[in-house]
C-alpha positions in Angstrom: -10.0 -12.7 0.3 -8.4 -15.5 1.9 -10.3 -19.5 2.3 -9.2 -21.5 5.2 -10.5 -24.7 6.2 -12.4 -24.9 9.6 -10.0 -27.6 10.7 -6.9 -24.7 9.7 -9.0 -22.2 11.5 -9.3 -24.6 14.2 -5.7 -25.1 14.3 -4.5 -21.6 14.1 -7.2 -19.4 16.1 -5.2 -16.4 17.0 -3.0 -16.4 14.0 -6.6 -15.8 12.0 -7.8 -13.3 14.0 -4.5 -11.3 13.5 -4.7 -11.9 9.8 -8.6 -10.8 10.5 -7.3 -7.3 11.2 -4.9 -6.8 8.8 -7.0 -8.7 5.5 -10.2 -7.7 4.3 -11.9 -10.7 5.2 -11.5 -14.2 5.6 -13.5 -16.8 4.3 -13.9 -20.2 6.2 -14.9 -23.5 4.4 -16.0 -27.2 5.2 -15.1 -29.9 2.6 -14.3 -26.5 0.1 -17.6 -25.1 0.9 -18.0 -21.6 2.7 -19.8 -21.9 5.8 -18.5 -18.5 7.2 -17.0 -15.0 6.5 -15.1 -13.0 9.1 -14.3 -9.6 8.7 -13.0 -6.9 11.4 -15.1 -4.2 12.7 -14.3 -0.6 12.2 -12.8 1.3 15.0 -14.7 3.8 16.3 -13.9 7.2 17.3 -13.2 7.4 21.0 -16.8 9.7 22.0 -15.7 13.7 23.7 -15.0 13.8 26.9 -17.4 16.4 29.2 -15.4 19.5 29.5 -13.1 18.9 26.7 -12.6 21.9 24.3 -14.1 21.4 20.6 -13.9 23.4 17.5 -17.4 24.1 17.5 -19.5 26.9 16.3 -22.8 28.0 16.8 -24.9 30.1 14.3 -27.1 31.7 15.5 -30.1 33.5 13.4 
């Protein structure tokens, strides 16, 4: 996990959001304290799309 400083975090938003997506998670600390963890959130599978042809199958009893 990598600790920036909130001033660094401050300094560098969109470089630590990149590094957000690519790390595990990123700590963020005041005065070498952690105050807050960032991690990204999963990507979801896109949901079906009505009329779009699955590889489904029904049993029937």
């Amino acid at each position: 996990m990598l600790n920036i400083s909130v001033t660094e975090f401050e300094s560098h938003f969109n470089q630590t959001l990149s590094r957000v997506e690519t790390e595990k998670e990123i700590m963020i600390t005041r005065l070498g304290e952690p105050i807050i963890r960032l991690s990204a959130v999963k990507k979801t599978l896109k949901p079906l799309q009505p009329g779009r042809v699955c590889n489904v199958v029904a049993h029937h009893q």
